[in-house]
N, CA, C and O atoms as CSV, one atom per row, in Angstrom:
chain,resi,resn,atom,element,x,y,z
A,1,UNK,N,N,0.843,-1.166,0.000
A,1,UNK,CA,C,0.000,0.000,0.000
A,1,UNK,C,C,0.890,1.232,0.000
A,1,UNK,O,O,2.008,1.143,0.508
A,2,UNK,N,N,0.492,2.326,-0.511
A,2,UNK,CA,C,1.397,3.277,-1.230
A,2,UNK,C,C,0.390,4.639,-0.334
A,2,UNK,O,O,-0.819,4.443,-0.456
A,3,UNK,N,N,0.643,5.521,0.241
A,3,UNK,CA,C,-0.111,6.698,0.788
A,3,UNK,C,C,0.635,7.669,0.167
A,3,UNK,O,O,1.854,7.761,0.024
A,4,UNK,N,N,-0.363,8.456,-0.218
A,4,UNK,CA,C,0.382,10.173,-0.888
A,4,UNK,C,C,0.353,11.246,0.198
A,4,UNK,O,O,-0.719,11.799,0.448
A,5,UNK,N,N,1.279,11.519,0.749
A,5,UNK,CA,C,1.012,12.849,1.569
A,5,UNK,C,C,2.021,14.153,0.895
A,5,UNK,O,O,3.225,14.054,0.660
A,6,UNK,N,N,1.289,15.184,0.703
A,6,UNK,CA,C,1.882,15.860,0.043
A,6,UNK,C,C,2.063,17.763,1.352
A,6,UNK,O,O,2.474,18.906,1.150
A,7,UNK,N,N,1.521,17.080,2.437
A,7,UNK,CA,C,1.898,18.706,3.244
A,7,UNK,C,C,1.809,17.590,4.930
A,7,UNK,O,O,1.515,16.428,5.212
A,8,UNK,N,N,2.162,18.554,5.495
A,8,UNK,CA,C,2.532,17.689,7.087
A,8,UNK,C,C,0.747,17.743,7.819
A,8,UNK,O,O,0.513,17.328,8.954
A,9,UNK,N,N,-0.172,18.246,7.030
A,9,UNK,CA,C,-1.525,18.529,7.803
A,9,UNK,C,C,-2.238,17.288,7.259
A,9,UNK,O,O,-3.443,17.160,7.479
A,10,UNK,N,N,-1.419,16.170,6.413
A,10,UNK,CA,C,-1.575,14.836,6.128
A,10,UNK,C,C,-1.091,14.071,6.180
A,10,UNK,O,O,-1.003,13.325,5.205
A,11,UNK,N,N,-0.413,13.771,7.503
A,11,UNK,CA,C,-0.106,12.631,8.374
A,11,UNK,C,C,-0.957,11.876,8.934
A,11,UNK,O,O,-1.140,10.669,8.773
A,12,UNK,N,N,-1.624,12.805,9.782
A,12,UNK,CA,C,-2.691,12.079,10.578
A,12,UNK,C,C,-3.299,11.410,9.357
A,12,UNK,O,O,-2.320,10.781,8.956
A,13,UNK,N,N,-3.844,11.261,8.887
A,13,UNK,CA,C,-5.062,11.154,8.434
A,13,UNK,C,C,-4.285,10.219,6.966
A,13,UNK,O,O,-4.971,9.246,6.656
A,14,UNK,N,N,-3.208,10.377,6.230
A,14,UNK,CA,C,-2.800,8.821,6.040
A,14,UNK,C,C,-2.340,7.810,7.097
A,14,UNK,O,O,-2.159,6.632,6.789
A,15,UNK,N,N,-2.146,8.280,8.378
A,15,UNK,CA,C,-1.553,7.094,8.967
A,15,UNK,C,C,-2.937,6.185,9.509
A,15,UNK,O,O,-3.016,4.959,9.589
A,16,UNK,N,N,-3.843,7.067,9.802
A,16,UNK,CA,C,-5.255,6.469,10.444
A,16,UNK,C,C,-5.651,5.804,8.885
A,16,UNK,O,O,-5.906,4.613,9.062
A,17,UNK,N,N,-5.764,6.116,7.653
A,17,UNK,CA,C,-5.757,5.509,6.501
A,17,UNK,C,C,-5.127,3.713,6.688
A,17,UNK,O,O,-5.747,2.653,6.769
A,18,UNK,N,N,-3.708,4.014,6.701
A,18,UNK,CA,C,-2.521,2.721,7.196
A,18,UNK,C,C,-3.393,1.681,8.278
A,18,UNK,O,O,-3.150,0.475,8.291
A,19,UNK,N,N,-4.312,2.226,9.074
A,19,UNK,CA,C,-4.396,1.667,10.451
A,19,UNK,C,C,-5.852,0.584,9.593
A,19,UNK,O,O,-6.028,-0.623,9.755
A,20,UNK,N,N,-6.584,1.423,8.821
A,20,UNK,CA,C,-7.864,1.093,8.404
A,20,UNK,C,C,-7.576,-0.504,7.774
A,20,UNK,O,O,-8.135,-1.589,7.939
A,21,UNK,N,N,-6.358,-0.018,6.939
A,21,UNK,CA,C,-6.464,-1.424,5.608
A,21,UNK,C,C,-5.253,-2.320,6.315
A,21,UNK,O,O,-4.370,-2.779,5.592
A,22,UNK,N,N,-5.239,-2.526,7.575
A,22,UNK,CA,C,-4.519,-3.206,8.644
A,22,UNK,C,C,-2.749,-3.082,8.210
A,22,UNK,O,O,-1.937,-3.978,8.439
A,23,UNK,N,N,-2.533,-2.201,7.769
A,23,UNK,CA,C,-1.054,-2.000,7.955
A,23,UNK,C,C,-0.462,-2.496,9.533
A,23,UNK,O,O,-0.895,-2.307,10.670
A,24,UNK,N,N,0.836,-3.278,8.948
A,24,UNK,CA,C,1.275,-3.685,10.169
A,24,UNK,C,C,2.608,-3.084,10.488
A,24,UNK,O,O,3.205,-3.453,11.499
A,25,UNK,N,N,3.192,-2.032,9.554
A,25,UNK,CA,C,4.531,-1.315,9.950
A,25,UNK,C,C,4.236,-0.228,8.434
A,25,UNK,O,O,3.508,-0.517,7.484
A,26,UNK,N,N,4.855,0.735,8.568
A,26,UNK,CA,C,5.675,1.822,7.316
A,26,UNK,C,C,6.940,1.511,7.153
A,26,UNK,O,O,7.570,0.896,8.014
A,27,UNK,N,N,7.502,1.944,5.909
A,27,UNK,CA,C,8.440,2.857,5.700
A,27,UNK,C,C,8.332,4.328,5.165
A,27,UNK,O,O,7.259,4.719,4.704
A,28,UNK,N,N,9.348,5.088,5.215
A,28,UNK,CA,C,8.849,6.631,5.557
A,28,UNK,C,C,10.499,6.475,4.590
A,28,UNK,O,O,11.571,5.973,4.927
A,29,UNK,N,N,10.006,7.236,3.153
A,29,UNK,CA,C,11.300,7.799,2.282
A,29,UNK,C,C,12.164,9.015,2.247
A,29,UNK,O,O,11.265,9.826,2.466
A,30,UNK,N,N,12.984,9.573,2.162
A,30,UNK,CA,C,13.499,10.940,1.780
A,30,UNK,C,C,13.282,11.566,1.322
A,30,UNK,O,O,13.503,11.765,0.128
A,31,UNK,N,N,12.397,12.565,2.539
A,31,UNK,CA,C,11.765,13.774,1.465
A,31,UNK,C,C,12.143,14.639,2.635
A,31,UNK,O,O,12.255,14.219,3.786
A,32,UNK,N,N,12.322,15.826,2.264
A,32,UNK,CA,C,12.128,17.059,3.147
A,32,UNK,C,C,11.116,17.306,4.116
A,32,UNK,O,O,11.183,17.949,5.164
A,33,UNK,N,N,10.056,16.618,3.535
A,33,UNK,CA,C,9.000,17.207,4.016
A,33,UNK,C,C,8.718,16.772,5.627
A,33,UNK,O,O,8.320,17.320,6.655
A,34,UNK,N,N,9.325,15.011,5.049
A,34,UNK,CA,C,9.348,14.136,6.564
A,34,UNK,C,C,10.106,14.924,7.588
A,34,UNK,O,O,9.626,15.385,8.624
A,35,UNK,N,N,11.458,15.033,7.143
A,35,UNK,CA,C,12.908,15.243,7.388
A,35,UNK,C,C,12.094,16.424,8.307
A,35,UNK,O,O,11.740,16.049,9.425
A,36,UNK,N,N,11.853,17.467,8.016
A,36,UNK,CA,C,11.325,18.950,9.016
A,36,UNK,C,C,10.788,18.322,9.760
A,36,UNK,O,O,11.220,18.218,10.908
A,37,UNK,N,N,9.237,17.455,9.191
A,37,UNK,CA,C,8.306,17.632,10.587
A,37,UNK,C,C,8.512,15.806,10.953
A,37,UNK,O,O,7.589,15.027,10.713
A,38,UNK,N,N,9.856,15.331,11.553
A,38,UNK,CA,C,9.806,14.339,12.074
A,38,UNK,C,C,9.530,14.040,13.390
A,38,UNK,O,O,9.536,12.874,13.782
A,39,UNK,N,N,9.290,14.969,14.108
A,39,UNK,CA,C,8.842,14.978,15.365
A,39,UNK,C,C,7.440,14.687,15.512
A,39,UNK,O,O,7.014,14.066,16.486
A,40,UNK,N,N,6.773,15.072,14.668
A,40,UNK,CA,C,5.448,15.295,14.502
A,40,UNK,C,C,5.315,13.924,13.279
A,40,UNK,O,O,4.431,13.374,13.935
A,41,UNK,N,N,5.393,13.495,12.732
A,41,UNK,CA,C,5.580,12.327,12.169
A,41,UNK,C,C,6.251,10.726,13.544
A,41,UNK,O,O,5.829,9.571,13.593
A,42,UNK,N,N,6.862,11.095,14.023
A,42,UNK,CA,C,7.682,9.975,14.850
A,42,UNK,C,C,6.304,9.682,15.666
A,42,UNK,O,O,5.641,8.647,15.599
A,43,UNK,N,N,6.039,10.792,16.423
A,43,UNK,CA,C,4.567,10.756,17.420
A,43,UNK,C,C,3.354,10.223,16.805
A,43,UNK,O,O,2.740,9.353,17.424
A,44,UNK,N,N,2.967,10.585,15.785
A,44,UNK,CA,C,1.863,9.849,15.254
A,44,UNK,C,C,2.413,8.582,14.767
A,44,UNK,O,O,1.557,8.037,14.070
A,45,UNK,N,N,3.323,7.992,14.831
A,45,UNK,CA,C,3.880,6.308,14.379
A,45,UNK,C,C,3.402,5.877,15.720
A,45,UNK,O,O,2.731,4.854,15.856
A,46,UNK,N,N,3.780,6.738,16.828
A,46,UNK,CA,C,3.823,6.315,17.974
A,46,UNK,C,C,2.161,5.956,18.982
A,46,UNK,O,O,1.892,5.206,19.921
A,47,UNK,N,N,1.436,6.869,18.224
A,47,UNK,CA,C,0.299,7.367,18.581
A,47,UNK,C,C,-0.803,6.088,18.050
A,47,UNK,O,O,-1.574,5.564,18.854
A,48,UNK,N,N,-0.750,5.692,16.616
A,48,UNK,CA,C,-1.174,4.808,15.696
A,48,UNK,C,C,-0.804,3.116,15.703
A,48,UNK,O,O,-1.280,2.150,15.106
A,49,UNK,N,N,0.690,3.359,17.055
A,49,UNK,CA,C,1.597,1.971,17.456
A,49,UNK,C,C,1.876,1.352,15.908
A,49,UNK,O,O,1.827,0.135,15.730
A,50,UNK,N,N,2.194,2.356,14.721
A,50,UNK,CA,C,2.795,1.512,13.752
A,50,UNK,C,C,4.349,1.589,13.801
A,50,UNK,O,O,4.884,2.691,13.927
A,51,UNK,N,N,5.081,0.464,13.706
A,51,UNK,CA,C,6.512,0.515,13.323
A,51,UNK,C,C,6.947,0.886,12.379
A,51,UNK,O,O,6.491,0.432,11.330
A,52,UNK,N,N,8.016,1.873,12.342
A,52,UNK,CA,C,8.017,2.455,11.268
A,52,UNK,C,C,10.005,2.554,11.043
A,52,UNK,O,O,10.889,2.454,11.893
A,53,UNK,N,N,10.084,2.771,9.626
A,53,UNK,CA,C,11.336,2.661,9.470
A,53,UNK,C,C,11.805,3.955,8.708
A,53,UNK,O,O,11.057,4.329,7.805
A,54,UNK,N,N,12.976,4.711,8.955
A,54,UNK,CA,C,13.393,5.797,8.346
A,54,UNK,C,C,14.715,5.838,7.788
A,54,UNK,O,O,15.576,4.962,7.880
A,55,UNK,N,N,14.804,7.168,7.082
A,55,UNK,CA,C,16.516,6.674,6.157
A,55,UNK,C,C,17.668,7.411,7.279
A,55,UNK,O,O,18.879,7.196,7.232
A,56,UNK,N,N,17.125,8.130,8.070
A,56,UNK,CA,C,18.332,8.917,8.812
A,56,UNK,C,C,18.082,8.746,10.614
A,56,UNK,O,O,17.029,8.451,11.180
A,57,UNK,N,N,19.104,8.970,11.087
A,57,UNK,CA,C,19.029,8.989,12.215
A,57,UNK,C,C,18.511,9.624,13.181
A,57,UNK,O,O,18.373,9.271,14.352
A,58,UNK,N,N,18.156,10.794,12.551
A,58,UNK,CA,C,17.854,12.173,13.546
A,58,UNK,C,C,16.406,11.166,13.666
A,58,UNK,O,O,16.353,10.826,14.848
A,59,UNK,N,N,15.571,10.741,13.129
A,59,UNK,CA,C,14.266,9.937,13.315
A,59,UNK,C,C,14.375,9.187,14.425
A,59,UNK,O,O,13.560,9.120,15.345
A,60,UNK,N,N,15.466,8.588,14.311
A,60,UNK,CA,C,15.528,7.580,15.592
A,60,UNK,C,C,15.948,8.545,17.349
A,60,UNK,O,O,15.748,8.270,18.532
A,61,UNK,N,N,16.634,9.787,16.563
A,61,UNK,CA,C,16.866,10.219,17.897
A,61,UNK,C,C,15.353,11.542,18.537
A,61,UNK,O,O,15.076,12.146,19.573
A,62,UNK,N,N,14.756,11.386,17.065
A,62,UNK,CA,C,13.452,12.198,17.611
A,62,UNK,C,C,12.258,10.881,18.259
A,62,UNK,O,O,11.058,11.144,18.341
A,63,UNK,N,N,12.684,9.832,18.571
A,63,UNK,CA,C,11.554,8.711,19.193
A,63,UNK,C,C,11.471,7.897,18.283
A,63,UNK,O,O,11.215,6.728,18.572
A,64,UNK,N,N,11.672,8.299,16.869
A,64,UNK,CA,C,11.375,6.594,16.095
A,64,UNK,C,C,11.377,5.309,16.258
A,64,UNK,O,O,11.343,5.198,17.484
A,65,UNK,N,N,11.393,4.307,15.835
A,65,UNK,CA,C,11.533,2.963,15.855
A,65,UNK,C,C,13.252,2.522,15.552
A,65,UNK,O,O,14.135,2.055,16.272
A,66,UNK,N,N,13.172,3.034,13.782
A,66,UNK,CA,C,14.573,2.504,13.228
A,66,UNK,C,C,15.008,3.206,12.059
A,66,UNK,O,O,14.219,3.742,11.281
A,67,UNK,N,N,16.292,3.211,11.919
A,67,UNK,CA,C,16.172,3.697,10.858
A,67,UNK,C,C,17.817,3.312,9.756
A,67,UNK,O,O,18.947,3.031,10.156
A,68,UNK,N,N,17.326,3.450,8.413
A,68,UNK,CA,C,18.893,2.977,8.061
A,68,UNK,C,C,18.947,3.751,6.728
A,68,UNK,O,O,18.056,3.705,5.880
A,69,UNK,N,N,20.241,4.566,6.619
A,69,UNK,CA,C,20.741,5.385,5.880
A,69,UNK,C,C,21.788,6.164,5.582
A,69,UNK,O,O,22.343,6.587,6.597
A,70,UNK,N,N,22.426,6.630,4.240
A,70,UNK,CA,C,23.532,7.296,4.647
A,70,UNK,C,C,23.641,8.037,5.696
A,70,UNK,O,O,22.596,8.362,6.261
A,71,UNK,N,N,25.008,8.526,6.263
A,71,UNK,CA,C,25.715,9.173,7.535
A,71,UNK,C,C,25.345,10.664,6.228
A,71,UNK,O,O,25.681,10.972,5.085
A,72,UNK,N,N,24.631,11.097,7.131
A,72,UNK,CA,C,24.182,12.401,6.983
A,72,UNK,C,C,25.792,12.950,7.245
A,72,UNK,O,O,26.584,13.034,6.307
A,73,UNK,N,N,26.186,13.337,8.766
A,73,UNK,CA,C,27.335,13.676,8.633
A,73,UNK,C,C,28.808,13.402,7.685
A,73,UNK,O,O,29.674,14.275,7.646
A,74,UNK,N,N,28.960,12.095,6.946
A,74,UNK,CA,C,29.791,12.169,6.178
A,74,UNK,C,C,29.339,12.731,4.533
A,74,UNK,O,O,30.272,13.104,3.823
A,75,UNK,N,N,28.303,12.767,4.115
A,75,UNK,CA,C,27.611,13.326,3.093
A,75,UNK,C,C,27.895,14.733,3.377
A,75,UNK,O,O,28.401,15.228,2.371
A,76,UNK,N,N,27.756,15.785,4.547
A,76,UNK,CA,C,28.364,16.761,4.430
A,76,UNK,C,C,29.829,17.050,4.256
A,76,UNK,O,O,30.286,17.933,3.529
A,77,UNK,N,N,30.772,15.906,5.275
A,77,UNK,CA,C,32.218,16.042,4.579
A,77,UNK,C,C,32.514,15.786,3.394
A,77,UNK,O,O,33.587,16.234,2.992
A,78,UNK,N,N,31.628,14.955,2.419
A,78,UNK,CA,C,32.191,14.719,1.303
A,78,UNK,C,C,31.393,16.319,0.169
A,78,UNK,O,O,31.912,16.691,-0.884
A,79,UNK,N,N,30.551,16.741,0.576
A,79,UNK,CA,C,30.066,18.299,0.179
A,79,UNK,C,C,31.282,19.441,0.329
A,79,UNK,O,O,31.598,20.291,-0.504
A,80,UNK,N,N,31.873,19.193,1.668
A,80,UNK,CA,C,32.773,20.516,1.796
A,80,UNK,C,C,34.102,19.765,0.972
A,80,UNK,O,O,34.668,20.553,0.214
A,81,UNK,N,N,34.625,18.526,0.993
A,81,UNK,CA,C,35.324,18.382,0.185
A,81,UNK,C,C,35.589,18.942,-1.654
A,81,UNK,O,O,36.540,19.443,-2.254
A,82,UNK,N,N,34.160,18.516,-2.050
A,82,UNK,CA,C,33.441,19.475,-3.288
A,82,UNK,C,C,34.010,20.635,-2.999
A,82,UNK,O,O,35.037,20.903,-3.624
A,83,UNK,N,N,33.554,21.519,-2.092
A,83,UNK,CA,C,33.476,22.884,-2.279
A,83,UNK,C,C,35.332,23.334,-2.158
A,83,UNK,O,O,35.870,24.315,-2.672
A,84,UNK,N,N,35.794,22.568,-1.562
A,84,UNK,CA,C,37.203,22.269,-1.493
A,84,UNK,C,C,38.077,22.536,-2.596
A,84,UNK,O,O,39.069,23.250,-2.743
A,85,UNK,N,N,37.424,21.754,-3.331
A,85,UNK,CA,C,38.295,22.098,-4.801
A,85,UNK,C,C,37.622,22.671,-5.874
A,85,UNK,O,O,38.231,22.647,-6.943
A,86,UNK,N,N,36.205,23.327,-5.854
A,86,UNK,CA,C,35.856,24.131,-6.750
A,86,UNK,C,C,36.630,25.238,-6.163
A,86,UNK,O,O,37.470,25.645,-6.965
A,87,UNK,N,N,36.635,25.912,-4.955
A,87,UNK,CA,C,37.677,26.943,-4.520
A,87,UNK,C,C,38.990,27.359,-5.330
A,87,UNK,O,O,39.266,28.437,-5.857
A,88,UNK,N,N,39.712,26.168,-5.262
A,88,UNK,CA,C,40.722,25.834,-5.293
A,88,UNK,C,C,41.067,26.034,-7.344
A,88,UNK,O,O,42.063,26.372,-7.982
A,89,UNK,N,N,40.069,25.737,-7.625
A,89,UNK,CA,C,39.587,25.993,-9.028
A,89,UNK,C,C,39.288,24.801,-10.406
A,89,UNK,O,O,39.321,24.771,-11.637
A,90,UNK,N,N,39.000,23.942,-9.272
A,90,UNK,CA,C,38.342,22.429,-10.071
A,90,UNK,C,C,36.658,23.179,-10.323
A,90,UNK,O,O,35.733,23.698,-9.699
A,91,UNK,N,N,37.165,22.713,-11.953
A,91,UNK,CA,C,35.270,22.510,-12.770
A,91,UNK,C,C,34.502,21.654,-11.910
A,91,UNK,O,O,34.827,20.511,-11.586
A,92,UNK,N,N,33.472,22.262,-11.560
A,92,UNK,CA,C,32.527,21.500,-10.802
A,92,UNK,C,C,31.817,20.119,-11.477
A,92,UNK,O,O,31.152,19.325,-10.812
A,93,UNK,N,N,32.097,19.980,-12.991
A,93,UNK,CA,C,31.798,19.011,-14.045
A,93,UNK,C,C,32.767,18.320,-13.967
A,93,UNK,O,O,32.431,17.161,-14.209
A,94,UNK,N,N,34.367,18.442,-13.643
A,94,UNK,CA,C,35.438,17.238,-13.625
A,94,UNK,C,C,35.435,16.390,-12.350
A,94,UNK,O,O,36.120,15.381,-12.182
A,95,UNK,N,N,34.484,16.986,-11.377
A,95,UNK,CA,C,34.732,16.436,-9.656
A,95,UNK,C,C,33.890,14.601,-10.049
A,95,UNK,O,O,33.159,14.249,-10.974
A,96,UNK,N,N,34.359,13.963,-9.050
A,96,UNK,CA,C,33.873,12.415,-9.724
A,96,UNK,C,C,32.076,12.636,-9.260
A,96,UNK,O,O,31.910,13.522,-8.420
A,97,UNK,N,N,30.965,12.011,-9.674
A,97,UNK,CA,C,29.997,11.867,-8.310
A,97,UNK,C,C,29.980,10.831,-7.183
A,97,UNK,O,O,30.232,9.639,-7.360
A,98,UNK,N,N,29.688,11.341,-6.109
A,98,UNK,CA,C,29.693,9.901,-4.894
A,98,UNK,C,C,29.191,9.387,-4.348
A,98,UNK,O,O,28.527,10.277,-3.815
A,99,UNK,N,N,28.787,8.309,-3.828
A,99,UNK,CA,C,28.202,7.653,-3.156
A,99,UNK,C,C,28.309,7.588,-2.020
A,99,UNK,O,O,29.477,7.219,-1.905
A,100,UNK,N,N,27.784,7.717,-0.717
A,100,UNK,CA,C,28.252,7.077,0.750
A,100,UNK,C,C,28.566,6.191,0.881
A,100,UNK,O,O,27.966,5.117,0.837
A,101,UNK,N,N,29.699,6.458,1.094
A,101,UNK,CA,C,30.572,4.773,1.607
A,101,UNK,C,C,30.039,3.976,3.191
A,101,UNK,O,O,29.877,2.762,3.317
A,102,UNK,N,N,29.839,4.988,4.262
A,102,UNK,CA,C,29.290,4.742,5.155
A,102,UNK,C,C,27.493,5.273,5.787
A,102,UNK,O,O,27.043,6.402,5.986
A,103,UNK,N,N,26.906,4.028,5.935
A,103,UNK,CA,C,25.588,3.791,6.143
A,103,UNK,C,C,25.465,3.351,7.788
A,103,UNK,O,O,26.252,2.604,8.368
A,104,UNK,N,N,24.242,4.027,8.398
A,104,UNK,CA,C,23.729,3.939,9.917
A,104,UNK,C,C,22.602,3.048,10.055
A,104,UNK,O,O,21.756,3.096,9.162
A,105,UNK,N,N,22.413,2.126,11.154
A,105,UNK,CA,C,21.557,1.513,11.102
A,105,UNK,C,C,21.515,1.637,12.722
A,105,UNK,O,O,22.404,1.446,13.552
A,106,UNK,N,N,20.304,1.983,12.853
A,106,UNK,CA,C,19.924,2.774,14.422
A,106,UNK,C,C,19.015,2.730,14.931
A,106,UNK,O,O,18.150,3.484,14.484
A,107,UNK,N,N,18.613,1.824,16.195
A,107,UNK,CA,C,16.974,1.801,16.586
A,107,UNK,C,C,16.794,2.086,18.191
A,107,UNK,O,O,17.675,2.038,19.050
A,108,UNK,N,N,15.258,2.428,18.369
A,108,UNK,CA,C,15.362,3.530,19.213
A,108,UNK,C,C,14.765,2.834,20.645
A,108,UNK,O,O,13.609,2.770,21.065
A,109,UNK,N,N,16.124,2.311,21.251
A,109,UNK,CA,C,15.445,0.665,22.306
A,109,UNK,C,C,13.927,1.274,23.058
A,109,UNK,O,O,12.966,0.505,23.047
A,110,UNK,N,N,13.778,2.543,23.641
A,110,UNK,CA,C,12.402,2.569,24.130
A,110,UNK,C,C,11.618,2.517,23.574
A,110,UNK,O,O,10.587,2.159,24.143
A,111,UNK,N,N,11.542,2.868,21.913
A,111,UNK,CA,C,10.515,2.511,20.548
A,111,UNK,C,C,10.031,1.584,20.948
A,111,UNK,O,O,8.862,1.322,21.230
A,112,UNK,N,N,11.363,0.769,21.014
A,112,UNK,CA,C,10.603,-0.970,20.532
A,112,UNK,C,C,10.357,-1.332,21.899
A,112,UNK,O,O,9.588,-2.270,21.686
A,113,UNK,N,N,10.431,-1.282,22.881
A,113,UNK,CA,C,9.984,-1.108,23.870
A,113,UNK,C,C,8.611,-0.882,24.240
A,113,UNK,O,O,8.105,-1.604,25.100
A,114,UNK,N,N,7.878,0.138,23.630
A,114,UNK,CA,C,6.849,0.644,23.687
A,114,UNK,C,C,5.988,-0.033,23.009
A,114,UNK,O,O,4.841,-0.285,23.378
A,115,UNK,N,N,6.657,-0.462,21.659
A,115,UNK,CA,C,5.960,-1.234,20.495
A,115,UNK,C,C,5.998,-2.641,20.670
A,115,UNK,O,O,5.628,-3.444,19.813
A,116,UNK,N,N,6.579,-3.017,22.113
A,116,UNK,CA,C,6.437,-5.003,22.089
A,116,UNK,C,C,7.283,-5.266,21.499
A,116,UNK,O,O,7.679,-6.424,21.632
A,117,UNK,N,N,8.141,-4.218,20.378
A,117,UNK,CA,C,9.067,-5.108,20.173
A,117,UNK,C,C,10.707,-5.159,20.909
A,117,UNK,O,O,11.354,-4.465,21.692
A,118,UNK,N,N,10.973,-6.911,19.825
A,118,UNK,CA,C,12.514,-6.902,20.781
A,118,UNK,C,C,13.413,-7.199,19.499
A,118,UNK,O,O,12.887,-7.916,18.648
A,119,UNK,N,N,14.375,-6.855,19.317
A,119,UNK,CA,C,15.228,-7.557,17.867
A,119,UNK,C,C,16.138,-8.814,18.389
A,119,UNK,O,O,16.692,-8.716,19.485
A,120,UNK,N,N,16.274,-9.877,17.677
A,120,UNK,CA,C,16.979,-10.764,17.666
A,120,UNK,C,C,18.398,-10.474,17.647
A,120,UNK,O,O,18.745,-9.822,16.661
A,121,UNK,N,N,19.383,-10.803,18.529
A,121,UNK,CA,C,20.767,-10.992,18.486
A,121,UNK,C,C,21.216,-10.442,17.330
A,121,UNK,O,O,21.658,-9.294,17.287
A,122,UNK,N,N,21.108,-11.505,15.938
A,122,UNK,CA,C,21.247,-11.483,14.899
A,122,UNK,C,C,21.185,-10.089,14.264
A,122,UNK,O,O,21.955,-9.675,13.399
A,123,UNK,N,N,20.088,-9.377,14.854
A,123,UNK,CA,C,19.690,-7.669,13.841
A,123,UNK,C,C,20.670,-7.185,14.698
A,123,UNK,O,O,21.619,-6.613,14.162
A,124,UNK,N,N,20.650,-7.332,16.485
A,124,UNK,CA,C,21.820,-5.866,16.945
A,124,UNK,C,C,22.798,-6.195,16.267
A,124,UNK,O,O,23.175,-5.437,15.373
A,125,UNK,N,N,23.440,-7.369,16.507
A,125,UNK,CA,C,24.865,-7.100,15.703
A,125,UNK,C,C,25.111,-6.688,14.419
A,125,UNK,O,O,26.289,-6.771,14.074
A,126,UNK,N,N,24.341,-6.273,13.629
A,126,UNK,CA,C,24.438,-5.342,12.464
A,126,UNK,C,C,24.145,-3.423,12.833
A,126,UNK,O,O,24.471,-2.481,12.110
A,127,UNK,N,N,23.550,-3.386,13.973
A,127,UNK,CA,C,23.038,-1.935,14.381
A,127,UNK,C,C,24.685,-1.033,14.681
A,127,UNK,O,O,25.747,-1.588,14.960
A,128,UNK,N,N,24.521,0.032,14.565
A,128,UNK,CA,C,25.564,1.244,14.354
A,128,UNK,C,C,25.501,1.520,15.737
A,128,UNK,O,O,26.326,1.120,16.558
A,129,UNK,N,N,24.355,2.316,16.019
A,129,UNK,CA,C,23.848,2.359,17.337
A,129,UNK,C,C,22.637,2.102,17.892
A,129,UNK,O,O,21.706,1.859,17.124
A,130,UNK,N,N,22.416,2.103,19.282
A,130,UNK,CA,C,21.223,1.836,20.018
A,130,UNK,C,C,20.821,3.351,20.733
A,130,UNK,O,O,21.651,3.703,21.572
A,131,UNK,N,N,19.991,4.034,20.584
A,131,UNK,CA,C,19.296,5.354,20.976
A,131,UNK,C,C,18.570,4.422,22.436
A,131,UNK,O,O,17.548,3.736,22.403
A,132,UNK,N,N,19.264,4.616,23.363
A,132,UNK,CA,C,18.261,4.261,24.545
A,132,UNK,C,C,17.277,5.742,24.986
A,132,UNK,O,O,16.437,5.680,25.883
């Protein structure tokens, strides 16, 4: 099942949508829109008791469940690196493009806590960190 929300005054009201046609967890993609109002998004996951999964961490440290995605922070070092050598006087067209080499995988133990859930051995030892 696929929900369109296109402004933050339609959360509620896709997630109570999610709840109707028995959704049993989300995922939540990269958009800005999440990214601002994740506080207000994390709470209604919380509110609705759906598990929900996100691409960045700040989700997990605003109450989320989990979340897995590039290191926001190294995506900015590899930005000022960019800006590094356009300075310097590299064509912004010769710089290579990049990928994140390093990815976070982060869940938020009172989430799952709250939500009944528990992860198997097997998932922590892949986790980056644990947000108690």
């Amino acid at each position: 099942m696929s929900l369109e929300v296109t402004r933050a005054d339609d959360f509620e009201s896709a997630l109570r949508a999610a709840v109707r046609e028995r959704a049993e967890a989300f995922i939540i993609p990269s958009d800005s829109l999440y990214t601002a109002n994740r506080v207000q998004l994390v709470g209604l996951a919380a509110k609705y008791r759906l598990p929900a999964m996100y691409d960045f961490r700040d989700f997990t440290e605003a109450g989320g469940l989990m979340a897995y995605g590039p290191s926001i922070q190294e995506a900015y070092r590899q930005a000022a690196r960019h800006v590094d050598k356009i300075l310097k006087g590299v064509k912004p067209g010769d710089l290579p493009v990049e990928q994140s080499a390093r990815f976070e995988f982060t869940i938020n133990q009172q989430a799952a806590q709250a939500l009944g859930i528990t992860f198997p051995p097997s998932i922590l030892l892949q986790v980056t960190d644990v947000i108690q």
